[in-house]
N, C-alpha and C positions, 0 to 999 in steps of 0.2 A: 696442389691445384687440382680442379675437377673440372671434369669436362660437359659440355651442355651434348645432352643424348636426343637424336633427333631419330624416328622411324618412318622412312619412306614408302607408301606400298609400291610394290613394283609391278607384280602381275594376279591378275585372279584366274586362278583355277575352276577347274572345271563343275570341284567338288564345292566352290565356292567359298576355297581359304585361301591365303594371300600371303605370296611371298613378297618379301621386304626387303629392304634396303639399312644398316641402322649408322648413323654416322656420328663420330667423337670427335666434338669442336672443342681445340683448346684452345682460349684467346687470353693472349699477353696484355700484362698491363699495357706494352708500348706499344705504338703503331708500328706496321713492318712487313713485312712479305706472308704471303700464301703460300702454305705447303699442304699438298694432297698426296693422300698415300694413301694406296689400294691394293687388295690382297685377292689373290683366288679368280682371276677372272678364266682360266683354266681350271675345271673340274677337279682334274688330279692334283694341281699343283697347291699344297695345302701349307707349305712351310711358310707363305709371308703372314699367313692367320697367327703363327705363333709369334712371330716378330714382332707384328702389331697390337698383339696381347703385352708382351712383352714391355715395350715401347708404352703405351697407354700405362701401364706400372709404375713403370722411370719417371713419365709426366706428373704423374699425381705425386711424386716425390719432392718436385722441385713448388719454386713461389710462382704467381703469374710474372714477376719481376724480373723473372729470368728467361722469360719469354716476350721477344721482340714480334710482332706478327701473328699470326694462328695459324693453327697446325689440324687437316681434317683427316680425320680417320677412317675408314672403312673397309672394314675386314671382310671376307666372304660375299665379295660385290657383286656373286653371278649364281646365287641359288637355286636357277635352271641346270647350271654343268655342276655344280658341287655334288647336284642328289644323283647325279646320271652314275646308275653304278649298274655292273652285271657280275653276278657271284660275288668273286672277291676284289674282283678290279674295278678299278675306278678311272673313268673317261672324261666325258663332259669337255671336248676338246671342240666339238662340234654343235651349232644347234640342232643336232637331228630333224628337225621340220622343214629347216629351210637348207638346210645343207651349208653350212657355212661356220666359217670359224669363228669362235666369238672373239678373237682381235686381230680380224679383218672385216668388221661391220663399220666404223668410226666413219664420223663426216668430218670431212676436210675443207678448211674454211678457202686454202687455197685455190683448189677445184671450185669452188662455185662461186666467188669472186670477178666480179668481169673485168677490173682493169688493174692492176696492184701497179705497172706501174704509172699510170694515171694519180694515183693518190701519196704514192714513194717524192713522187713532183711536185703536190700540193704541201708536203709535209719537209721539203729540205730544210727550210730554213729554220725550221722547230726546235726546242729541246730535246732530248731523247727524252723523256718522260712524260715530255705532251703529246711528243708519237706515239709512244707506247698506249697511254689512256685512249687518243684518237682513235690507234688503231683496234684497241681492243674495246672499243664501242662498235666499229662497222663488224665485228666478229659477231658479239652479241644480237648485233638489229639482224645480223644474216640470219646467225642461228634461232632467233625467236620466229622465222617463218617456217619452219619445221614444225612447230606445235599447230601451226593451222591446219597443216594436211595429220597431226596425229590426231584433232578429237574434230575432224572432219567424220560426216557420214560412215565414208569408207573407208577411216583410219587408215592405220599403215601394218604391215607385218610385228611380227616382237620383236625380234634383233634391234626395229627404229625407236620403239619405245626404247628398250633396254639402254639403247647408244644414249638419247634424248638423256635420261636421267644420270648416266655416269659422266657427260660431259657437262652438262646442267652443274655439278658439282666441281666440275673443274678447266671450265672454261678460261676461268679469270686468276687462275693460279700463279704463282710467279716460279714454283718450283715444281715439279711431278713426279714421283714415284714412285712403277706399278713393279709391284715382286710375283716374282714367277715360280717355278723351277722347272727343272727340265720333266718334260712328258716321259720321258726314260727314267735313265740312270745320267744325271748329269754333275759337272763340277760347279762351284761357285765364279760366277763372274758378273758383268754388266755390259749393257748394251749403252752407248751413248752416241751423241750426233756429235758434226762440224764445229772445230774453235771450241769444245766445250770440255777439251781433253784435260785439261788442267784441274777441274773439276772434278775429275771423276777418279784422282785420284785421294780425294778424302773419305771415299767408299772404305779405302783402305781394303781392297781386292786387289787380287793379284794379275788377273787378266779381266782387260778391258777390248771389247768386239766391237770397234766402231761401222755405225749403221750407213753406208756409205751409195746404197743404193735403197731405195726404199719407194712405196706409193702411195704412203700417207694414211692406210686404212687403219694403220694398228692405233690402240690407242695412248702410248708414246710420239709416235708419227703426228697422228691427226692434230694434237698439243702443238707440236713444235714447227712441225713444218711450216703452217703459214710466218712465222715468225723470220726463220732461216731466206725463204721466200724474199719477204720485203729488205733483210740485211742484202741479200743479192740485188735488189731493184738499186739499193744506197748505194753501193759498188759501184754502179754500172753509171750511176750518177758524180760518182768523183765525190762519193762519203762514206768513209768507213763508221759504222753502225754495229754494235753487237749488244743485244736487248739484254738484259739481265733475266732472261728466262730461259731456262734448263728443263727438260724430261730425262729420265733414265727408267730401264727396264731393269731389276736386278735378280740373275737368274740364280736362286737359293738350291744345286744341291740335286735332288732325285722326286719325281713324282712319287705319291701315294704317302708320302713319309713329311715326319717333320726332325729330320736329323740334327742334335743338338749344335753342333759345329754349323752347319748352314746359319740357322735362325741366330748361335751368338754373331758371327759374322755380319748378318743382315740388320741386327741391333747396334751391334759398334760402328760400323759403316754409317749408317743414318745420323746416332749417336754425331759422330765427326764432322760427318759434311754441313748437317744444323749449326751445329757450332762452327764452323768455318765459315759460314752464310751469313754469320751476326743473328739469325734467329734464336738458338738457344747461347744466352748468355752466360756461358759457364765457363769453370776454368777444372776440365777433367781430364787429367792425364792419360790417354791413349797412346798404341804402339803405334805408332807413324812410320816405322822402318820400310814397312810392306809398300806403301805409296811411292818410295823409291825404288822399289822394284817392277813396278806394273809395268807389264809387255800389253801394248798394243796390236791389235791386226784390223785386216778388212772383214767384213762379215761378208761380203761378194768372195773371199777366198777359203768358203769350207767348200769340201770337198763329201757327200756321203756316200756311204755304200751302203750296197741293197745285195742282198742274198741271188748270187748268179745262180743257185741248185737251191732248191727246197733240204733239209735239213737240220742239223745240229749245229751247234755253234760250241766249238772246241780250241784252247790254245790262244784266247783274246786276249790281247794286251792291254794292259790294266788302264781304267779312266784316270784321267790326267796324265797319260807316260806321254812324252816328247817324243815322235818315231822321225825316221827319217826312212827317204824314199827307195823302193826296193825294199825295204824290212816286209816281212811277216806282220801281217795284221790278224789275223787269224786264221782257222780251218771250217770247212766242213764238211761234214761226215755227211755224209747221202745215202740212204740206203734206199737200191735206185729198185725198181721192181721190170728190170729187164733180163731175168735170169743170171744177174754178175756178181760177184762178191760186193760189198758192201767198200766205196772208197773212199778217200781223203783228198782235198779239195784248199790247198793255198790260197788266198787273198792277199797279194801284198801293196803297200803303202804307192802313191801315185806320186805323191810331194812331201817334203818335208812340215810339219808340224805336231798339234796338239789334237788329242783325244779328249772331247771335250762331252762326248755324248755319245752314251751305248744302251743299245737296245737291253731293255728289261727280260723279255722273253728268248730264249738262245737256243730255242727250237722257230726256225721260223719258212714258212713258203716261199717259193721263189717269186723274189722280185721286193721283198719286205727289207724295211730298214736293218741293217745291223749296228753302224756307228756313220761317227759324223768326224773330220778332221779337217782345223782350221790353220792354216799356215802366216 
């Protein structure tokens, strides 16, 4: 199977060349769900580009017949943070213009909505599936008034374009899946929302971070939230409702890197959960053991530490190790410039958990990330 190749422009420079957008539609013989899947919208984070290289592979493998739905691709969806590079490292976390992160720019249908449950009332007696079309019409009519203030006069900043076209593509999705990896030195996991737990164990990851507080900016959030939103209005009505749409964030591994273990991971994960969704109709033997083991946590309970001395970073206990509270989390060397010998400096654990995210650089000023622990 081949996929229909579409290229988006996304911005003109200054020099007057045009960064793009370029997207891989694969479409099934049969009728069926929307999956979108997007890679790099963090600078450094470069391993879901392999995945999705990867993946695109696997597809051209198989017939359209064996694909329920279509499947969009788009790899390197933020060309602004991808090129942002100083020396040898690589950033692109931030729009540097406008100061902001680029997955905390998302509109949220939620937020600018004026009665949700005005229309949860209008819709009880409904199908779930003519809710769902109803509702993701009033989505649509919300979000095509955005386009009038972007090729208004005075347009709007980039971040709104840039939002405008990566939701434009995944507004109407029924599944969502954007890969990350950690800005550091991170492990492999996934971010998922409420009731969706069951699911996320087809990732075939071993730890799963449910997103358990959140404000809708990111673009997982912005997807799902209005969604979650309306199953609460149903609730509240005396009807349980749970829409057949899902987002995940899957975090592949270490910035700057495309680490072979992340990206097969991030391939067989997908691989699995398609297939367990009825979109990919296949019958491929995968190791499922790991889905029996996935630990769950709150992502409101990491815990990070930031360098109390400016510093070295000596004596770190290894990503991924299990610590418990009171342990040694690491040291650091201080060589302090007040005439004193040169000392060492204890950090230990506050609670019990997981090491899930360490700082790259292990020289760092005071007051700078070191690691991150999630219980």
């Amino acid at each position: 199977m081949l996929p229909a190749i579409s290229t988006i422009p996304l911005r003109q420079m200054a020099s007057g060349d045009v960064l793009s957008l370029q997207v891989y539609k694969f479409i099934g013989a049969n009728a069926g769900k929307k999956v979108y899947i997007q890679s790099n919208l963090h600078g450094a984070e470069i391993a879901g580009n392999a995945v999705i290289h990867q993946f695109i592979s696997f597809l051209q493998t198989i017939n359209d017949t064996d694909l329920a739905g279509e499947i969009w691709l788009v790899p390197v969806c933020n060309p602004m943070g991808t090129n942002e590079r100083s020396h040898v490292f690589s950033s692109g976390r931030y729009c540097v213009y406008e100061a902001k992160d680029w997955n905390r720019i998302f509109w949220d249908y939620e937020k600018a909505t004026d009665d949700l449950m005005a229309f949860a009332k209008s819709q009880l007696d409904f199908d779930v599936e003519v809710v769902r079309q109803n509702y993701l019409g009033s989505i649509k009519d919300k979000f095509r008034e955005l386009l009038e203030k972007i090729n208004s006069p005075g347009s709007v900043p980039y971040t709104e374009r840039f939002r405008y076209q990566l939701q434009s593509l995944s507004l109407d999705a029924d599944y969502l899946i954007d890969l990350h990896s950690a800005s550091n030195q991170g492990i492999n996991y996934l971010y998922y929302f409420r009731n969706r737990q069951e699911s996320a164990k087809y990732f075939l990851l071993k730890d799963g971070f449910l997103l358990d507080k959140y404000d809708g900016d990111a673009f997982d959030e912005a997807f799902i939230k209005p969604w979650l939103a309306l199953e609460d209005c149903f609730q509240q009505l005396g009807r349980n409702i749970k829409f057949d749409v899902e987002a995940w964030t899957l975090e592949l591994g270490t910035g700057m890197q495309m680490i072979p273990d992340s990206v097969t991971k991030g391939v067989r994960g997908i691989k699995n959960y398609l297939i367990k969704k009825g979109v990919l109709q296949l019958d491929l033997t995968l190791d499922e053991s790991i889905s029996q083991e996935m630990c769950f946590r709150n992502r409101s309970n990491v815990i990070k530490y930031y360098a109390s001395y400016g510093g070295m970073i000596q004596s770190r206990v290894e990503l991924g190790s299990e610590v418990k509270a009171g342990e040694r989390l690491y040291q650091i060397l201080s060589f302090n410039k007040e005439g004193k010998l040169p000392f060492v400096i204890d950090v230990c654990c506050e609670q019990d958990g997981l090491v899930y995210d360490t700082s790259s650089n292990q020289a760092v000023n005071q007051g700078e990330f070191v690691m991150g622990v999630i219980s």
